[in-house]
C-alpha positions in Angstrom: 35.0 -29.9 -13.0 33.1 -28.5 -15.9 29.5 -27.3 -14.8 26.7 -29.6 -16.6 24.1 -26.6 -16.9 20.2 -26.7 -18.4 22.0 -23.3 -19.8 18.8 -22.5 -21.0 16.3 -24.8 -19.4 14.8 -22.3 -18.2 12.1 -20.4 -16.0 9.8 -18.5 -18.2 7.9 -15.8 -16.0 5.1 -13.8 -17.2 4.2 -11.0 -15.3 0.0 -10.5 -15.0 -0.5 -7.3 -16.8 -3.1 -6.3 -18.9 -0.7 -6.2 -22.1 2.4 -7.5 -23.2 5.5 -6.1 -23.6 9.8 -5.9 -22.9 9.7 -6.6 -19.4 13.6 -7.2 -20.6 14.0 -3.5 -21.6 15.4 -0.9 -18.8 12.5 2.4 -18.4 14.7 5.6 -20.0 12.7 7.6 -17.7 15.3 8.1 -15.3 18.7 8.7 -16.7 16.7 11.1 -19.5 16.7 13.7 -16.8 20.0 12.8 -15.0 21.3 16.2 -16.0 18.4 17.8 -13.1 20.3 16.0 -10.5 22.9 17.9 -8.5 26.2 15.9 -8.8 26.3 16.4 -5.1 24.7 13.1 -4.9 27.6 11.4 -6.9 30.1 13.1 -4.8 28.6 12.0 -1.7 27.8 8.5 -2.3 32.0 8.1 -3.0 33.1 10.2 0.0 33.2 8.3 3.2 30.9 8.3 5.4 33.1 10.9 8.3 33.6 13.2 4.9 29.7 13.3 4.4 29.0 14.2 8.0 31.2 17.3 7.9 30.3 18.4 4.9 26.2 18.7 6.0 28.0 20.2 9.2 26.0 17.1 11.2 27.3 14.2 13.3 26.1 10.6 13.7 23.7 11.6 16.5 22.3 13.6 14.0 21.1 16.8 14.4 19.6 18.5 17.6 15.8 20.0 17.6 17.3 23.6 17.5 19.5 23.0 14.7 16.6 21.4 12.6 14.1 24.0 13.2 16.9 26.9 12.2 17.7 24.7 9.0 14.1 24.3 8.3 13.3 27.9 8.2 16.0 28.5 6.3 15.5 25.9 3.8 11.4 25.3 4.0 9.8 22.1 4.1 10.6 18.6 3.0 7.8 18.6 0.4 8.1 18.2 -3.5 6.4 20.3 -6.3 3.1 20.0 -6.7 -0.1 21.9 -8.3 -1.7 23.7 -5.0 -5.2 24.1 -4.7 -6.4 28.2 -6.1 -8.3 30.3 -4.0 -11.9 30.1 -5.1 -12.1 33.3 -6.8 -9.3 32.5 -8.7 -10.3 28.9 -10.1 -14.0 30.9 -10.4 -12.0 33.5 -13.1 -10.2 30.7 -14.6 -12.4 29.2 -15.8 -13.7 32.0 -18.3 -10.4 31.5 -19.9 -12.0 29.8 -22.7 -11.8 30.9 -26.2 -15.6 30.5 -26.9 -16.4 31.7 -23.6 -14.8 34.8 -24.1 -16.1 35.4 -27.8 -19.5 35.0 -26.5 -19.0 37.8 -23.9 -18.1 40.1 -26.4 -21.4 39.5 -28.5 -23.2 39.8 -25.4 -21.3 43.3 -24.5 -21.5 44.5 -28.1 -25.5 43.6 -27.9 -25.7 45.4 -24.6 -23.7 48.5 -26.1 -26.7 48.3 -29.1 -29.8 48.2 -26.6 -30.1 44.7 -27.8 -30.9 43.6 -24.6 -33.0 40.7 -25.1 -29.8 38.9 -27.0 -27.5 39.8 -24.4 -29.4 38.5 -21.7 -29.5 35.1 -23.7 -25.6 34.5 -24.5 -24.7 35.9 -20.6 -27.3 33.6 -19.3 -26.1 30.6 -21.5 -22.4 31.7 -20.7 -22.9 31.8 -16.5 -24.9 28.6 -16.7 -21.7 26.8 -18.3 -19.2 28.5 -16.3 -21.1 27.6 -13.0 -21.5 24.5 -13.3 -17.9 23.7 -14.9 -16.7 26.0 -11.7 -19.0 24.4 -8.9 -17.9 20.2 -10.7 -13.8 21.1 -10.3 -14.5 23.0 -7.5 -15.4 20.4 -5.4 -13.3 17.9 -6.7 -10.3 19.7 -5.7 -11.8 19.9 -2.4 -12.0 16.4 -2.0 -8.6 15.5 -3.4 -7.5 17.9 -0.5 -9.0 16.1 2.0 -8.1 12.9 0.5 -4.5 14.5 1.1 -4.7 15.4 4.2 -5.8 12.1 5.7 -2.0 10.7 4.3 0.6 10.9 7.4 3.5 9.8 6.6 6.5 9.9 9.3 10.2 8.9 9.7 12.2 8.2 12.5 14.9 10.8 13.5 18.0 10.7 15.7 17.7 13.5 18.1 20.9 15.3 19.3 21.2 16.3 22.7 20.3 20.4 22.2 22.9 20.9 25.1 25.8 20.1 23.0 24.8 23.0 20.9 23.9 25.3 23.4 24.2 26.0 27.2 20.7 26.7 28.8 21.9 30.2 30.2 23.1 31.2 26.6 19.5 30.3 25.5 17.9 31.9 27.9 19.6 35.3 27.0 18.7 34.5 22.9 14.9 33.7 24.0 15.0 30.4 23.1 13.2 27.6 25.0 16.0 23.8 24.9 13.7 20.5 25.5 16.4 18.7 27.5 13.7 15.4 27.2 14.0 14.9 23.6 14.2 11.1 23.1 17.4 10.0 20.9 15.0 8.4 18.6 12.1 10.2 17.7 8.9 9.9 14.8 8.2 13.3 12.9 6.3 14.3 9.9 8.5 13.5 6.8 8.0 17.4 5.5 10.1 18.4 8.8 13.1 16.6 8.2 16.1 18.6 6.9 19.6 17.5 5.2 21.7 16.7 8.0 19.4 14.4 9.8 20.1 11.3 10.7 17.2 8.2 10.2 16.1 4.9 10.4 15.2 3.1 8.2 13.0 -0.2 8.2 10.8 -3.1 6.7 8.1 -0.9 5.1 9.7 2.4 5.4 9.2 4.9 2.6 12.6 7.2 2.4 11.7 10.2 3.4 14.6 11.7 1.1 17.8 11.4 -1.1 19.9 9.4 1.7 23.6 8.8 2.0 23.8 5.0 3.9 25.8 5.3 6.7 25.1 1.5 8.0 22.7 -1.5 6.8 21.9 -4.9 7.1 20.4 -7.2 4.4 18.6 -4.0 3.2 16.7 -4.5 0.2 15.0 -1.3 -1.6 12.1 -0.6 -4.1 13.1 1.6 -6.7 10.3 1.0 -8.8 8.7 4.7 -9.2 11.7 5.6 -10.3 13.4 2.8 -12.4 9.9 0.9 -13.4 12.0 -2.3 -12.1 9.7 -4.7 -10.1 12.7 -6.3 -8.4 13.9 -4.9 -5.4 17.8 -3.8 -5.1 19.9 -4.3 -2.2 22.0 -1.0 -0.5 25.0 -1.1 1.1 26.7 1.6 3.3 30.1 1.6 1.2 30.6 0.9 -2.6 32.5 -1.1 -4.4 35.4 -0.2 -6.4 33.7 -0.6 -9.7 30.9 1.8 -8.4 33.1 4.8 -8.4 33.1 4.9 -12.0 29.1 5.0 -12.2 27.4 8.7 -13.0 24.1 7.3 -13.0 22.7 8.1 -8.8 20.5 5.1 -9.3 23.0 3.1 -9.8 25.1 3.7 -6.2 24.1 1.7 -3.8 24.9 3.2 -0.8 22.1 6.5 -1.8 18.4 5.7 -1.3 15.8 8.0 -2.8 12.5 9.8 -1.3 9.6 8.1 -3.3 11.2 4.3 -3.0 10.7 2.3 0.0 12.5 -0.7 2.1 11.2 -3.9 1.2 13.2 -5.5 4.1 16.2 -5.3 6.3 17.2 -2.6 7.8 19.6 1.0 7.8 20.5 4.0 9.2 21.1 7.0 7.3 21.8 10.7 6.7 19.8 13.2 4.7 21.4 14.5 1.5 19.0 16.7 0.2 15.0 17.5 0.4 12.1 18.7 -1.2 12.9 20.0 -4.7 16.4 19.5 -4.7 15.9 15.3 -5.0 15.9 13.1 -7.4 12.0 12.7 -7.4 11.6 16.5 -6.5 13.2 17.7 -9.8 11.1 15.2 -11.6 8.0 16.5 -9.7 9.2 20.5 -11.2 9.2 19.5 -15.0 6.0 17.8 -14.5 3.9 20.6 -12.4 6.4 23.3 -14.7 4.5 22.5 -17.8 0.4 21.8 -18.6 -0.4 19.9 -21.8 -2.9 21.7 -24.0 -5.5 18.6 -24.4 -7.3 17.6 -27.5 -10.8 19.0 -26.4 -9.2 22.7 -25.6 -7.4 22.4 -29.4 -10.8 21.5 -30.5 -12.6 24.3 -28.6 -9.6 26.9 -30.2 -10.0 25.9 -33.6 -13.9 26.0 -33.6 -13.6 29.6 -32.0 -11.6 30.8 -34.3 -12.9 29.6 -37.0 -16.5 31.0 -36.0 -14.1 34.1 -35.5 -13.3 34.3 -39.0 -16.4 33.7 -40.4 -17.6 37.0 -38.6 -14.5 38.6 -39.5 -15.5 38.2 -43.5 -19.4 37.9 -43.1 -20.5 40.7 -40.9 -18.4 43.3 -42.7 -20.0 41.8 -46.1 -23.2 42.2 -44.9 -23.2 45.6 -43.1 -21.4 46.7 -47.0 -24.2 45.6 -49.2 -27.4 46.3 -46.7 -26.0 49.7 -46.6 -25.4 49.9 -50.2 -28.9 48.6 -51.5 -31.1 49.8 -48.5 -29.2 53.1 -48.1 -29.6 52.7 -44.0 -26.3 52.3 -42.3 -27.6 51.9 -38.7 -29.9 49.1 -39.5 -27.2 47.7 -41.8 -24.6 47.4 -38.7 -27.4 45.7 -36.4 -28.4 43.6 -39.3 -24.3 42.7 -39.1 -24.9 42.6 -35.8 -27.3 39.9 -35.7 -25.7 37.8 -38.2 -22.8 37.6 -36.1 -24.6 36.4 -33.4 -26.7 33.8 -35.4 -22.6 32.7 -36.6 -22.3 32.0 -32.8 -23.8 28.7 -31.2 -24.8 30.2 -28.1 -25.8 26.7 -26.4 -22.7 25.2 -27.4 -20.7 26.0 -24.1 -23.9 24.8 -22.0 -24.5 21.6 -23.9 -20.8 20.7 -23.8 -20.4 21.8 -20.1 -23.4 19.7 -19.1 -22.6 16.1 -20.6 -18.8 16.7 -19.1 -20.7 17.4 -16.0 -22.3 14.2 -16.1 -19.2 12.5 -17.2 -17.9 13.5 -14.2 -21.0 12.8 -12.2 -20.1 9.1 -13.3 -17.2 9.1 -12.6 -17.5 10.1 -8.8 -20.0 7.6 -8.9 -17.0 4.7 -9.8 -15.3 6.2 -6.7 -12.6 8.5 -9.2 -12.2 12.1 -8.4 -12.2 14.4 -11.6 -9.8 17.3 -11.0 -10.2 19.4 -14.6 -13.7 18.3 -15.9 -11.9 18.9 -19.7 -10.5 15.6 -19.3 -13.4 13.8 -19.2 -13.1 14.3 -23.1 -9.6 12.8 -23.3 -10.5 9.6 -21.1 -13.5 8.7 -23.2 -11.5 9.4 -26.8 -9.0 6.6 -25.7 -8.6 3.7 -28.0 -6.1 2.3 -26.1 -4.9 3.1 -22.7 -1.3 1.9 -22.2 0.5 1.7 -18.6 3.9 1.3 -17.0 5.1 -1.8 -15.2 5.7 -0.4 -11.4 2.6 -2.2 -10.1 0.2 0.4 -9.7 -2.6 -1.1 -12.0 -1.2 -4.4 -11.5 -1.8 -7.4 -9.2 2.7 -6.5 -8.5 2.8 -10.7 -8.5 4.5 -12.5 -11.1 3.4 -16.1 -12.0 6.0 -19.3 -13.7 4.3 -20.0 -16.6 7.2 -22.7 -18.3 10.2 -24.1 -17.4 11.7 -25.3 -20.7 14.9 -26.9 -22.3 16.9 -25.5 -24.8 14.5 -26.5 -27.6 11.7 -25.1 -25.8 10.3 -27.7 -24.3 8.6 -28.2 -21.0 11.2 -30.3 -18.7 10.1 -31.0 -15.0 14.3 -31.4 -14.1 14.4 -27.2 -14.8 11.6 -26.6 -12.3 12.8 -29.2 -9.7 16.4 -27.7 -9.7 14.9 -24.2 -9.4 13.0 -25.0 -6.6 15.8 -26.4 -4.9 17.7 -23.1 -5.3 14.7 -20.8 -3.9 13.8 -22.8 -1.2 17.1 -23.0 0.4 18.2 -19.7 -0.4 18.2 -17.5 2.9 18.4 -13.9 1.4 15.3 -12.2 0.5 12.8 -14.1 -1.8 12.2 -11.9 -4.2 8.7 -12.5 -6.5 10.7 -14.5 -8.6 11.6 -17.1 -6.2 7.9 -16.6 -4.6 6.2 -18.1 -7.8 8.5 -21.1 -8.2 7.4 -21.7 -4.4 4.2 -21.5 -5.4 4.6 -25.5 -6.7 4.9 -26.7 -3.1 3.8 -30.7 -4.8 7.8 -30.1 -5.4 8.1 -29.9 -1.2 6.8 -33.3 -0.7 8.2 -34.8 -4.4 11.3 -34.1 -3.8 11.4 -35.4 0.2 13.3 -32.0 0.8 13.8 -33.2 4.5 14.9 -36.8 4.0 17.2 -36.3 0.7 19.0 -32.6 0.8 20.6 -30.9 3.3 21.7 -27.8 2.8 25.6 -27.1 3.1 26.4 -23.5 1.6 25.4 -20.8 -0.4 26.5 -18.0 -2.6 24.6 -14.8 -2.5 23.2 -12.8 -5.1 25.2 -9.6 -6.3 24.8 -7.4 -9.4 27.7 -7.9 -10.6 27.6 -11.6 -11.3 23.7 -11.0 -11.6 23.1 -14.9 -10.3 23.3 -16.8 -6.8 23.6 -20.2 -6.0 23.3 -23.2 -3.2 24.9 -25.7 -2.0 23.6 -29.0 -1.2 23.6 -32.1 0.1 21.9 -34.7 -2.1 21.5 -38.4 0.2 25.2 -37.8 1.5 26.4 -39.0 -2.0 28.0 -35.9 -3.5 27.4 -31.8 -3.2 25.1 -30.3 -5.8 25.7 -26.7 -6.4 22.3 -25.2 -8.3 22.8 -21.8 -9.7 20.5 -19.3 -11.2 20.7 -16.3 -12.9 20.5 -13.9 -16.2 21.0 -16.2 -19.0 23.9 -14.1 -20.3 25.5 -14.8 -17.1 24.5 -18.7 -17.0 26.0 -19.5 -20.4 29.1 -17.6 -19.6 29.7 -19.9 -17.1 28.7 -22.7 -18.3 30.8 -25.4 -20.7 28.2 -27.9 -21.4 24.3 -28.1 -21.4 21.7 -31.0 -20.6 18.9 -31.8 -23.1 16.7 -35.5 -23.7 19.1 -36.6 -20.9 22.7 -36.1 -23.0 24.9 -33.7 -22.0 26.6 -31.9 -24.9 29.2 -29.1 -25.1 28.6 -25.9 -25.5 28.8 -24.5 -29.2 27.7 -22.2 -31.8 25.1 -23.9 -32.6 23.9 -24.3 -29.3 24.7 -20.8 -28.4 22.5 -18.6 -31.4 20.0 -21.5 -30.2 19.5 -20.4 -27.0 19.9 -16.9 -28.1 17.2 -16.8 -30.2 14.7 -18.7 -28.0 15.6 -15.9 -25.3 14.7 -12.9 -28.0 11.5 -15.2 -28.8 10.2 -15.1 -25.7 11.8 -11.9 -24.4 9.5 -10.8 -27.4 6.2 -12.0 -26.0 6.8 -10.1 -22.5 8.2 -12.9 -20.7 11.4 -12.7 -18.5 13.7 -15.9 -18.9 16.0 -17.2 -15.9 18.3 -20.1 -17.0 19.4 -23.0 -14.4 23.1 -24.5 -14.3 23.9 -27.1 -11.7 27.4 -29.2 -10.9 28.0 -32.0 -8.9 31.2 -31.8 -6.0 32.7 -33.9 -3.6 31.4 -34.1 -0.6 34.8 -32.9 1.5 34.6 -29.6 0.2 33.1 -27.7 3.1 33.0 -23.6 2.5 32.4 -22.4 -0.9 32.8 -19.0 -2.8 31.6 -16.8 -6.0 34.6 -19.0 -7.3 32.6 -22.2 -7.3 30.1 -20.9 -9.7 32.3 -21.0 -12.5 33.5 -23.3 -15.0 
């Protein structure tokens, strides 16, 4: 029976950010540096799980407390790249690394060298006053970012060997080492303590505390979205399919889960691949912390020191030449130099620039935000436009239906009802998509859910079809099978389409029309589902992806 589809009557959902743009278009972010990850995680997502084990010389009991203390001090701590907080004296020094700073300090030391000691006293004093408070503002900003820290605790829970299959006590006793014969089997432990080879589990809410090989999972739904920028979660499984084997992308296997994404629901049990600067986030973390942008305001601060640098370069030597020549006194000529050069040099500068970022900063703090490098105080307020990614962060991370159209574009209640149909009885996990067609629960009482459907089957989602569907009963008349999906994989499907209550076949025409509505509104930052739906007899009992075909 051919399937009757609104092929494109579909469910327009606009994400609330504060601009528009793709939400259509995949983030490059993370297969641009595929080359930093080790193809060890390829190779041990499509190993089995016994081949995985051996290799990180482990077990499915994981690892004991003794071998994960020797592997620890051997390898160091779970714990990513990241700036570390100087030693006082040291952020104190840094902060002289300024261009002006520093060609202030020599007019003060060649004033000093003079006797000039009323002028050197006047750029040292301007010099400390900037330093000291630019010191004393980052100072105690890093402080507080360090406590702010400090107060995250962030744990995992770890399958516990017995240490007695490792070791006999008597054997320990004569290598000094003290066994805990009462470790648990299951145990919670800082994240920075686990150690490839370790065994966790993994749960609703969860972060991963590492790059994980699957070894077992149940309707286990992930969050990638610090990593791929996609707001939808993506569902792991302990083995891949045979069209995974192919894939070189790690993000892509679903069997490996990543430190920095978390479980959205379901649940998992898994062993540790690799830690610390050896994941996938980890080698992210080292290009990032490897390399410091030179900002606008220190180009600025460059160029006018240099230029000030040339000026003294050309004028002073002009002027001690001629005030020798004409006056015949050399030594008054060079102070005369000398004192040009420092009348070339805004002495206040550093102070006056030091002292409004200092109160940039000041309010700042007072909006609750915690300024690390006072310099960027600059950059924030020189922004025109501040642009941000899609993962949620400066988001409200809810999506809202804003039309449910035909393939003309125009708004037809049918769409919405069969779409609520298809998230209401669906019994995976309701991702925000189906969350904000529930949101029209008038459709609940409407459509008598109770009284007139019933419902019969359903077909999951996968990523390979990239659609799911239900089965239903509609007033024991006849089985309605309500699919929705990717309108590339709707219209595939699909042989004929319903519009003003006609159902036509599927052409060209209709085809570049529902094309180039998608692109349209694709365009304005929207993200387009389509609808199909086909009526069965009511004998038909089981179903399969086979049913949601032509």
């Amino acid at each position: 029976m051919a399937m009757k589809a609104d092929s494109h009557n579909k469910m327009v959902f606009r994400r609330i950010w504060g601009w528009k743009g793709k939400s259509d278009d995949q983030l490059q972010t993370a297969t641009s540096v595929a080359p930093l990850i080790p193809l060890k995680l390829i190779q041990v997502a499509q190993n089995n799980v016994e081949a995985v084990l051996e290799s990180l010389n482990t077990s499915s009991e994981g690892l004991s407390e003794l071998q994960s203390n020797l592997r620890r001090n051997k390898m160091g701590l779970n714990e990513i790249a990241h700036e570390k907080p100087l030693k006082w004296y040291v952020q104190f020094l840094k902060t002289f690394q300024n261009s002006l700073v520093i060609l202030l300090l020599t007019l003060a030391a060649i004033s000093l060298l003079t006797e000039d000691i009323k002028a050197a006293v006047i750029i040292f004093s301007m010099v400390v006053f900037s330093v000291v408070l630019s010191f004393s503002q980052e100072f105690r900003s890093s402080q507080a970012a360090e406590k702010l820290r400090e107060l995250v605790h962030t744990t995992a829970t770890v399958s516990r060997k017995d240490p007695r299959k490792d070791i006999s006590p008597s054997l320990a006793q004569d290598m000094g080492l003290t066994l805990n014969l009462d470790v648990p089997d299951r145990q919670e432990i800082p994240i920075k303590f686990l150690v490839p080879g370790d065994v966790v589990f993994l749960s609703a809410g969860d972060m991963i505390p590492a790059d994980v090989r699957l070894i077992a999972s149940k309707d286990l739904f992930v969050s990638q979205g610090t990593l791929t920028g996609e707001s939808l979660p993506v569902e792991k499984h302990a083995t891949l399919s045979g069209d995974q084997l192919q894939i070189q992308n790690p993000l892509e296997l679903t069997n490996l889960c990543f430190l920095g994404t978390s479980v959205i629901s379901g649940a998992g049990t898994a062993v540790v691949i690799e830690t610390g600067s050896n994941t996938y986030l980890g080698s992210l973390a080292k290009t990032i912390v490897a390399h410091k942008t030179v900002t606008s305001f220190d180009k600025g601060i460059n160029e006018v020191s240099f230029l000030l640098l040339r000026f003294m370069l050309v004028m002073a030597p002009v002027v001690f030449l001629i005030n020798g020549v004409i006056k015949g006194n050399w030594t008054e000529a060079f102070f005369f130099a000398l004192s040009v050069a420092v009348g070339l040099t805004p002495e206040m500068l550093p102070m006056i620039v030091t002292a409004n970022l200092g109160r940039g900063a000041l309010a700042m703090s007072n909006k609750k935000v915690i300024v690390k490098n006072i310099d960027a105080i600059q950059n924030f307020g020189a922004m025109d436009i501040l642009c941000t990614d899609k993962t949620g962060t400066l988001t409200q991370d809810k999506i809202v239906l804003e039309m449910h159209l035909d393939i003309y574009g125009k708004e037809n209640e049918e769409v919405l009802e069969f779409a609520f149909l298809n998230s209401f009885y669906q019994t995976g996990l309701k991702n925000l998509l189906d969350v904000a067609v529930l949101d029209h629960i008038e459709l609940h009482d409407s459509l008598k859910l109770e009284k007139a459907f019933r419902k019969i089957d359903e077909v999951p989602f996968d990523f390979m079809r990239r659609r799911m569907s239900v089965v239903i009963e509609e007033e024991n008349h006849h089985h309605e099978l309500i699919c929705k999906g990717a309108v590339e994989e709707i219209l595939q499907v699909c042989s004929q389409v319903k519009t003003n209550g006609q159902i036509l076949p599927v052409d060209a025409s209709i085809l570049e029309q529902v094309t180039r509505l998608n692109q349209e509104l694709n365009q304005d930052g929207l993200r387009v589902i389509a609808v199909a739906y086909k009526e069965l007899p009511l004998d038909q009992r089981s179903y399969s992806v086979d049913d949601d075909t032509i």
